[in-house]
N, C-alpha and C positions, 0 to 999 in steps of 0.2 A: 173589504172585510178586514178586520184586524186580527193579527194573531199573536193570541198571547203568550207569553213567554213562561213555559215552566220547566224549572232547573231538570237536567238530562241525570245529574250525578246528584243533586243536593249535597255537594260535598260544600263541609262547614269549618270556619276556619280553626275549631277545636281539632277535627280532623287532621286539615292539612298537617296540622301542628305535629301532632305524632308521630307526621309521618316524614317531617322535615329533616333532614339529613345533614343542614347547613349552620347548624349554632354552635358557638363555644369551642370545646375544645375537638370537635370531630372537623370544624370550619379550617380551624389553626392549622390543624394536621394537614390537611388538604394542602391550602396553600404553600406550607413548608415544602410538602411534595413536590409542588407545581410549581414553585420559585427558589431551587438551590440556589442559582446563579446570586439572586439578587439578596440570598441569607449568609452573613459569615458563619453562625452557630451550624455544626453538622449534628449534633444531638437533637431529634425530635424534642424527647423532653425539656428541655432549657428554652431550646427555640421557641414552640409554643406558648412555653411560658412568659418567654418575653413578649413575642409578638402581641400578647392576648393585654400584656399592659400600655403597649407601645400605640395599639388600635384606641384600645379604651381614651388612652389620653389624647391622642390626635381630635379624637370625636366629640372631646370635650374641650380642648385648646381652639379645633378649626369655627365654629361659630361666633367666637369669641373675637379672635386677631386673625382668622385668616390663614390659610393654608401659606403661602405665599411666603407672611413674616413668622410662623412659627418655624423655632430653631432647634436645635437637636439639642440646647441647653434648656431650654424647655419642657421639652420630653421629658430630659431628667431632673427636674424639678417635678415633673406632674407623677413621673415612673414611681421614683424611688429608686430605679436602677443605678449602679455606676455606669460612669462614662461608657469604659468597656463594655459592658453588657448592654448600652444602645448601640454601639458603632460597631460592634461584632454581629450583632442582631440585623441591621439596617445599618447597611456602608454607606447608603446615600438617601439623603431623605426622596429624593426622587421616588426611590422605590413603594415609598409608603402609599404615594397616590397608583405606583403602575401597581400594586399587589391587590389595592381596595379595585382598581378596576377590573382586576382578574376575578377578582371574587365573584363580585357582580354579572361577570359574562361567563362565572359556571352556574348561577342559581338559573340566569336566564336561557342559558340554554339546553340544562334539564327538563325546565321548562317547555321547551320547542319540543323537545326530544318525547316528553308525552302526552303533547297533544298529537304530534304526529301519529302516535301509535293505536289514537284512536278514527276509526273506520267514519265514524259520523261525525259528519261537520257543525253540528249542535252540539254534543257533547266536547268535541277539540276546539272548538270559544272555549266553551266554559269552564276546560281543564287551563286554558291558556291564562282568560282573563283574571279570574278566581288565583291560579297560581302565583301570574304578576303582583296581584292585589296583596294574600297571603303574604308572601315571600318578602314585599318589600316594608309591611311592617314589621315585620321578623328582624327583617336585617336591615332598621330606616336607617340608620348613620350611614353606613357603608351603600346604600343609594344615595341618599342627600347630598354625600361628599363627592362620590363623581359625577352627579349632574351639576352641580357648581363649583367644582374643580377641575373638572376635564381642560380648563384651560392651563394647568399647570402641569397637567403631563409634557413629558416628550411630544415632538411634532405627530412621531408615527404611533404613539398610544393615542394620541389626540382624536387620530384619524381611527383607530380602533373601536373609539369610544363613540363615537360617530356613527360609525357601521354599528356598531350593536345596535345603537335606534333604528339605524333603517333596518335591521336584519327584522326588527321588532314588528316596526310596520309593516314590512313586506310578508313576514308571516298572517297579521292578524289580514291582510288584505285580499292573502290568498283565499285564506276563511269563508271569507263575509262575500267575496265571487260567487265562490260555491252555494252560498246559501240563498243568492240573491234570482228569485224567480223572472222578474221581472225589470234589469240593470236599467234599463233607457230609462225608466221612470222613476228611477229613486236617486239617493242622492251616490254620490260618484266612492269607489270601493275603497281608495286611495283617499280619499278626505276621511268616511267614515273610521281608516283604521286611525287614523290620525288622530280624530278625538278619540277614540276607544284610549291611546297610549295616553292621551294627555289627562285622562280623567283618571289613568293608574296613579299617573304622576304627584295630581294636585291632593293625592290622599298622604305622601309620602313627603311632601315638600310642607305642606301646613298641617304639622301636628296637632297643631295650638287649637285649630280648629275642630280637631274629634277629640276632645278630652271625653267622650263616656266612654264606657267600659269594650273591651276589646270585642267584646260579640256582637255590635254593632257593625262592624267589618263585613258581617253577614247581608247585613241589607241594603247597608253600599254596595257589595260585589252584587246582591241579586237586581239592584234599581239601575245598577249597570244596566246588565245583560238586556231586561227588560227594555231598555231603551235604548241600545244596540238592534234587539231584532225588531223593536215599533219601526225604528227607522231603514232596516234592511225591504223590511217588507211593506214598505210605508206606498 
């Protein structure tokens, strides 16, 4: 018998959207919070300020030449800032890639945080999948850059970046256990989460690919789902 998959939340990503906590200058703040050490400016407001042109232009520099050979004389070419206001800002470009993956491991792990909170393991896929989906074209640059920059972090951001994925998997695999009535006969829970992550991925990494309009994101995340529980329950 097949069972078909019908959304638990119908949450749409006009929704998620309202209710995203992580863009602009509420995102800035955040991080400034979360990374003193690695900010010279102690003024919230400047700091932000900068950061928010310092990110812009990285995201538009790093496609281009490369995280690696962009220079911090770069930046201030792309800024408009003075020297001072990137090197007060960002002491070492280092930081630029450890702060993008800080970003990214607090949307993801809000994320965790409320699928956890739901009791049904139907609705905590679909707060999961739906959120990763959401979220990462929300904030595509700052996914894009540490899935192909993660090799410019530090060794032990490296290794950071790293566990998030597994943390990723580990969660959606926990899921999909739960959901699975009968394991011997399907396919193994640990592969499944694996494509479930990699089909967040491939929405986030080829843009070029979904050029119509944003509410289509809808029927990706739901042809997900649908093909996630054909194959749970397959």
């Amino acid at each position: 018998m097949t069972i078909e998959f019908v959304p638990a939340r119908a949450l749409t990503f006009s929704d998620f959207k309202k209710c995203f906590d992580y863009e602009e200058d509420r995102l800035y703040a955040l991080l400034f919070e979360r990374n003193q050490s690695l900010i010279g400016i102690r003024r919230e407001k400047f700091a932000v300020r900068n950061l928010k042109k310092i990110f812009r232009a990285t995201f538009k520099l790093v496609p281009k030449i490369g995280f690696q050979a962009m220079s911090l004389r770069d930046l201030l070419a792309e800024t408009g800032l003075s020297m001072g206001g990137v090197y007060l800002t960002i002491t070492n470009k280092d930081n630029i890639a450890i702060i993008v993956k800080d970003a990214v491991t607090l949307v993801c792990e809000d994320i965790v945080d409320k699928a956890r909170a739901e009791t049904d393991p139907v609705v905590a896929l679909e707060v999961m999948v739906k959120g990763y989906l959401y979220a990462s074209l929300l904030l595509q640059p700052w996914f894009y850059f540490l899935y192909f920059e993660t090799r410019s972090l530090p060794i032990k951001h490296q290794e950071d970046s790293k566990n998030l994925e597994r943390s990723q998997v580990a969660e959606l695999e926990r899921l999909i256990v739960r959901l699975q009535q009968k394991p011997e006969r399907g396919y193994p829970a640990d592969f499944l989460a694996t494509m479930v992550l990699t089909m967040v991925q491939e929405r986030y990494l080829k843009p070029w690919k979904y050029k119509q309009p944003a509410s289509t994101i809808d029927e990706y995340a739901e042809n997900c789902l649908r093909l996630i529980h054909r194959s749970i329950h397959h």
